[in-house]
N, C-alpha and C positions, 0 to 999 in steps of 0.2 A: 537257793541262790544258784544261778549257773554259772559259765565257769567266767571269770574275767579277761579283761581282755590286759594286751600290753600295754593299754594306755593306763589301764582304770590302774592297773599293779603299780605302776610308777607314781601314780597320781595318789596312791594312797598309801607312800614310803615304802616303799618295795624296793630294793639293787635287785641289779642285774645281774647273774652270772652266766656269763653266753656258754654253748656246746654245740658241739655239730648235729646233734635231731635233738636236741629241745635246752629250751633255757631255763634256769631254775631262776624264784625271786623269793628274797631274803625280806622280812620286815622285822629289824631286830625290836623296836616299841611292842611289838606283838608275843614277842616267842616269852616264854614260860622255863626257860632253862630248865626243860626234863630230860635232855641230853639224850631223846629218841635220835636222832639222826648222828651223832657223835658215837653213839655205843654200835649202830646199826654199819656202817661204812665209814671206816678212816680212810680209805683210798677218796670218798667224794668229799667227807667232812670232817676237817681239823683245825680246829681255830690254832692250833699252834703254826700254820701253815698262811702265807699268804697268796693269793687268795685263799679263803678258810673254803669254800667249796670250788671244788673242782667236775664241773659235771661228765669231761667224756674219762672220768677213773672208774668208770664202772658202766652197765649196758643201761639203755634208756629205760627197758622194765624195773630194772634192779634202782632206779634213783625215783622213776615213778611212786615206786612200791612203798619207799620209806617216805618219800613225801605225803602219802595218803595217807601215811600213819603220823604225822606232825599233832598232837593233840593241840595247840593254840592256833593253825594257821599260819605262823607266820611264814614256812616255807610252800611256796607253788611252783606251779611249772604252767611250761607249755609248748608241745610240742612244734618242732620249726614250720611245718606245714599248717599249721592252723592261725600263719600271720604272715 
């Protein structure tokens, strides 16, 4: 599958969490609470925190990175130039 678009993420329970070079999308229905992204960046992900992600608390490779390692999907991205 390639990569989704802004619409198709909203349209299939995805939040928004905007930044300045890329937006991350949350699908809580999806995530598997393995607390990959919680253990990996408390500066972008703390659900003790509202909003629970924050995307410009760390550089765009470094929130890429852990995104790519979400084992359910439920977090994506996309960076701002590709919409």
């Amino acid at each position: 599958m390639g990569k989704q678009t802004k619409k198709e993420l909203v349209e299939q329970g995805y939040r928004i969490y905007a930044g300045q070079e890329l937006d991350v999308y949350f699908n809580l229905s999806m995530c598997q609470h393995s607390a990959h992204c919680l253990k990996s960046d408390h500066a972008v992900f703390d659900t003790k925190r509202k909003p629970w992600i924050v995307t410009d608390n760390a550089s765009g490779e470094t929130v890429t990175k852990i995104i790519d390692g979400c084992p359910s999907g439920a977090l994506q991205y996309l960076w701002k130039e590709e919409y």
